[in-house]
KOLMI-85233 format. One record per residue (C-alpha): residue in one letter; x, y, z. Coordinates in steps of 0.25 Angstrom, whole numbers, plus 5000, padded with zeros to 4 digits. Example, Ala and Ser with C-alpha at 12.3 -4.5 7.8 and 13.67 -1.06 7.14 Angstrom:
BEGIN
miro=A; east=5049; north=4982; up=5031 $
miro=S; east=5055; north=4996; up=5029 $
This chain:
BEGIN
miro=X; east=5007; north=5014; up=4926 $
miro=X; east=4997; north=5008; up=4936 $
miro=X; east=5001; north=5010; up=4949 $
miro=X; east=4997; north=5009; up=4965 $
miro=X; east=5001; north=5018; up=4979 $
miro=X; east=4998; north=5007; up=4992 $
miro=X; east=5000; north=5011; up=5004 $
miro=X; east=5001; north=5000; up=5014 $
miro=X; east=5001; north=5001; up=5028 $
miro=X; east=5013; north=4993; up=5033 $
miro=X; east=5005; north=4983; up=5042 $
miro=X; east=5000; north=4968; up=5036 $
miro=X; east=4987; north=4969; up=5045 $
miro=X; east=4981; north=4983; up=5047 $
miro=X; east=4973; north=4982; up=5057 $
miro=X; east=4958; north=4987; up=5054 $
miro=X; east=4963; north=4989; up=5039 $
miro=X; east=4949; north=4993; up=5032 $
miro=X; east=4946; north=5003; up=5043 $
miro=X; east=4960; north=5009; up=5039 $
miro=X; east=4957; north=5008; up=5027 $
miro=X; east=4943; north=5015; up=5028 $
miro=X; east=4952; north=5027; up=5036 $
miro=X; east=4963; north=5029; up=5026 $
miro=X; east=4952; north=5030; up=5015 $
miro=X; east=4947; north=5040; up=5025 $
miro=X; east=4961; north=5049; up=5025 $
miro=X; east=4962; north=5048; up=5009 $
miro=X; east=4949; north=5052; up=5007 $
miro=X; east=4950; north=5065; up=5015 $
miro=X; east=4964; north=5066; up=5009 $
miro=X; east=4957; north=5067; up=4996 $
miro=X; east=4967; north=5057; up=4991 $
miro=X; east=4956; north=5048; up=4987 $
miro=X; east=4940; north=5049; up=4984 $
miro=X; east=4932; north=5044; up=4995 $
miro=X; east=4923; north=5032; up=4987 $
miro=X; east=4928; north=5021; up=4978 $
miro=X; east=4928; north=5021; up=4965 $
miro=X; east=4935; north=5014; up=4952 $
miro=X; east=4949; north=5021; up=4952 $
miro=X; east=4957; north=5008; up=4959 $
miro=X; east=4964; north=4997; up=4952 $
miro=X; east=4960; north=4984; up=4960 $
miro=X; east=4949; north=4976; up=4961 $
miro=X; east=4938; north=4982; up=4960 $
miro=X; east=4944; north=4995; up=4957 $
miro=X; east=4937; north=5003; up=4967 $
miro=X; east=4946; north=5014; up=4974 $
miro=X; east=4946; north=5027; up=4980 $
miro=X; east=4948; north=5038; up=4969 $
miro=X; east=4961; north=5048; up=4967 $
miro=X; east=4956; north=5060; up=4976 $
miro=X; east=4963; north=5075; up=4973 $
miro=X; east=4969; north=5075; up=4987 $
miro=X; east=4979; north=5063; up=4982 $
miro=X; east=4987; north=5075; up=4976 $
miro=X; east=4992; north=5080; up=4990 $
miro=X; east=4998; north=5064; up=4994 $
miro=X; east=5007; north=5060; up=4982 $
miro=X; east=5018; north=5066; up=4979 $
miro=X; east=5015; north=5066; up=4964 $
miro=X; east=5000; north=5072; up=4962 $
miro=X; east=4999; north=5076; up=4947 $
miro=X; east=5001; north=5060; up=4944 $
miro=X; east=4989; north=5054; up=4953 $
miro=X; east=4981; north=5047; up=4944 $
miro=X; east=4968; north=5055; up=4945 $
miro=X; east=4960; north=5053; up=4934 $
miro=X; east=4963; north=5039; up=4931 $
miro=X; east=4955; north=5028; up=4933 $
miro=X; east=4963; north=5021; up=4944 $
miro=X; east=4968; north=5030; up=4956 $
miro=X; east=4962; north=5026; up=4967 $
miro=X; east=4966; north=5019; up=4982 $
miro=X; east=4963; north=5006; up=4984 $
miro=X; east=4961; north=5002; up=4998 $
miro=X; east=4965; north=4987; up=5002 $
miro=X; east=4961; north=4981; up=5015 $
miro=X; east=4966; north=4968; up=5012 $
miro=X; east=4979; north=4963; up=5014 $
miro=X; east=4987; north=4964; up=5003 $
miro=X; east=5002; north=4964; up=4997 $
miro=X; east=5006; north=4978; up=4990 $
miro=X; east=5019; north=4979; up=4983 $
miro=X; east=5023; north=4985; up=4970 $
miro=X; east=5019; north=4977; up=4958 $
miro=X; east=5031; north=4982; up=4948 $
miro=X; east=5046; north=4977; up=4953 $
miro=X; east=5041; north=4972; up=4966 $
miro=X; east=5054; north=4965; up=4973 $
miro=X; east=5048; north=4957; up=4983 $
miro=X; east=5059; north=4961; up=4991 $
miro=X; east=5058; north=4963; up=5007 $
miro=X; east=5066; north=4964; up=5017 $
miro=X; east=5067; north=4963; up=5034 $
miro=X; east=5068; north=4975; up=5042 $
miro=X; east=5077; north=4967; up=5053 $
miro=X; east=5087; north=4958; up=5046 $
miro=X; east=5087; north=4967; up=5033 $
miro=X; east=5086; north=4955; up=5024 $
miro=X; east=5080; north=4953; up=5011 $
miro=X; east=5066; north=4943; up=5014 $
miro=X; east=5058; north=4947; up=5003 $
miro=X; east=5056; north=4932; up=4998 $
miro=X; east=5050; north=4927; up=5012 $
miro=X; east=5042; north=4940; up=5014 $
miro=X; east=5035; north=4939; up=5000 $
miro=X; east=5033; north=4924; up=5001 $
miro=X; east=5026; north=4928; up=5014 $
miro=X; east=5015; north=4935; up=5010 $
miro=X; east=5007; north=4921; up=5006 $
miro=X; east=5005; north=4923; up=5022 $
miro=X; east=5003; north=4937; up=5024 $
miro=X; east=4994; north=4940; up=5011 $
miro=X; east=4982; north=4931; up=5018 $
miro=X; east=4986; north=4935; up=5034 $
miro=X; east=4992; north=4925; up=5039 $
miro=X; east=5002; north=4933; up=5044 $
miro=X; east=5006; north=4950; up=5042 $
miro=X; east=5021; north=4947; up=5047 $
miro=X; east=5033; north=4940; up=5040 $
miro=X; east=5046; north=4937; up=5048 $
miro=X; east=5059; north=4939; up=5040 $
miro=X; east=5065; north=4925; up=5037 $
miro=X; east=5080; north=4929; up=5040 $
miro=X; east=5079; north=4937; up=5054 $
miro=X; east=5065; north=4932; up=5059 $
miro=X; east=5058; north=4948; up=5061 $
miro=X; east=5046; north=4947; up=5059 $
miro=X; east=5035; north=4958; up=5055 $
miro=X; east=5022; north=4963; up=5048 $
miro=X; east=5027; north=4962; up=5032 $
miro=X; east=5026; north=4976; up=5030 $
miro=X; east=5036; north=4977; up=5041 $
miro=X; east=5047; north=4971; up=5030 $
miro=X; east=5055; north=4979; up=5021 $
miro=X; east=5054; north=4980; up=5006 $
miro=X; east=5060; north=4985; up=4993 $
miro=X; east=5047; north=4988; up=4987 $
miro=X; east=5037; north=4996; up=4998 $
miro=X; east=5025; north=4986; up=4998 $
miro=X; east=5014; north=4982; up=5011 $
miro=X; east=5006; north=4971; up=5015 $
miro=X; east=4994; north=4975; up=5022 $
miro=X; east=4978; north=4973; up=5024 $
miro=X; east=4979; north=4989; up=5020 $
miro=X; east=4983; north=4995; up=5006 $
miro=X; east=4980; north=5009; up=5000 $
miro=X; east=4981; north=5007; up=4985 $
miro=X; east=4982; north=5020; up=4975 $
miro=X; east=4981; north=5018; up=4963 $
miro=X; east=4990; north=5024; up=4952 $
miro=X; east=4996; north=5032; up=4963 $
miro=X; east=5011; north=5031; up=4964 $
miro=X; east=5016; north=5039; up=4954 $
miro=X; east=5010; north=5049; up=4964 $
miro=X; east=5019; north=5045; up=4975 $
miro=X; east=5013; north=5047; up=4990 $
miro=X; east=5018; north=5055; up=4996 $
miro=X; east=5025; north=5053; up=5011 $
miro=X; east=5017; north=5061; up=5018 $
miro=X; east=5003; north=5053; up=5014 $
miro=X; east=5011; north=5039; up=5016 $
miro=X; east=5015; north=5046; up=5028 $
miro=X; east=4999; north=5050; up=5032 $
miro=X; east=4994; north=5036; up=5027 $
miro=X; east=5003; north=5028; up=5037 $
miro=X; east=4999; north=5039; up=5048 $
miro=X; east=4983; north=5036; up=5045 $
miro=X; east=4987; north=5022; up=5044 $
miro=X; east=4995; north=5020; up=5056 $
miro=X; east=5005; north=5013; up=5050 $
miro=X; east=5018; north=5013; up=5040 $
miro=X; east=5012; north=5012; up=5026 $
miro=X; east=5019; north=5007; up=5013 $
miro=X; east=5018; north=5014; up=5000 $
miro=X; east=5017; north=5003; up=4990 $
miro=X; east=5019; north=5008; up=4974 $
miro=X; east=5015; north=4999; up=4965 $
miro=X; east=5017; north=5000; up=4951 $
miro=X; east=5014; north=4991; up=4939 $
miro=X; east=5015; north=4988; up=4924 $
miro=X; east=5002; north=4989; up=4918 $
């Protein structure tokens, strides 16, 4: 079943996004997690993505089901902003960190604003805190950001914490692990 691994900085505007983009690449390539030049392995578009590299074994937590040797496996690396959720039994469902309550209607129905810019924050109808998006609190993990690391036919392998853990570091900022899965 076709699959995707984001990772998401938790931030709706990273600032200087397609230098840190150019930096994370960097740290994978040295990692060995992923070949250094694009090639036709991604999913999206074009197709054009940075190739399965053996070093992907040490930073999942299930090597033997990588997908090396299939023709989609590689990272995409968006620079745009863009909505990452799982595809398959998404419940749209969100909550406030300050009153606790259930808002995931007036968030989602906000994203018409965020997905162009207008604005990175939404304020909680029922209590009035207001925050970056990613900021809120949701059933399913999913990040909204200018920033996106997608591998693909990766999450049967399962990341494991310590790489998130890196990833944020080199980041400089909390990250998401979006899993994605669909029907084919």
């Amino acid at each position: 079943m076709p699959s995707q691994s984001i990772i998401v900085p938790q931030i709706s505007s990273f600032p200087l996004h397609e230098l840190k983009a150019r930096q994370a690449l960097r740290w994978l390539v040295k990692l060995n997690v992923v070949e250094p030049e694009l090639s036709t392995c991604g999913r999206t578009g074009n197709r054009m993505a940075y190739a399965i590299a053996p070093g992907a074994r040490k930073v999942v937590e299930n090597p033997d089901v990588l997908p090396f040797g299939q023709p989609v496996n590689g990272l995409e690396i968006v620079t745009r902003r863009c909505i990452y959720t799982p595809l398959d039994g998404f419940a749209e469902e969100a909550g406030c960190p300050e009153c606790r309550q259930e808002i995931g209607e007036a968030l989602f129905e906000s994203l018409e604003d965020w997905m162009p810019g207008h604005t990175d924050n939404f304020t909680c109808p029922l209590c009035g805190h207001e925050d970056d998006i990613n900021g809120f609190l949701f059933l399913d993990p999913c990040g909204f950001s200018n920033l996106g690391f997608i591998f693909n036919d990766w999450l049967a392998a399962g990341f494991k914490k310590d790489f998130l853990d890196q990833f944020a570091a080199r980041l400089d900022r909390s990250v998401t692990w979006v899993k994605v899965r669909w029907q084919d």
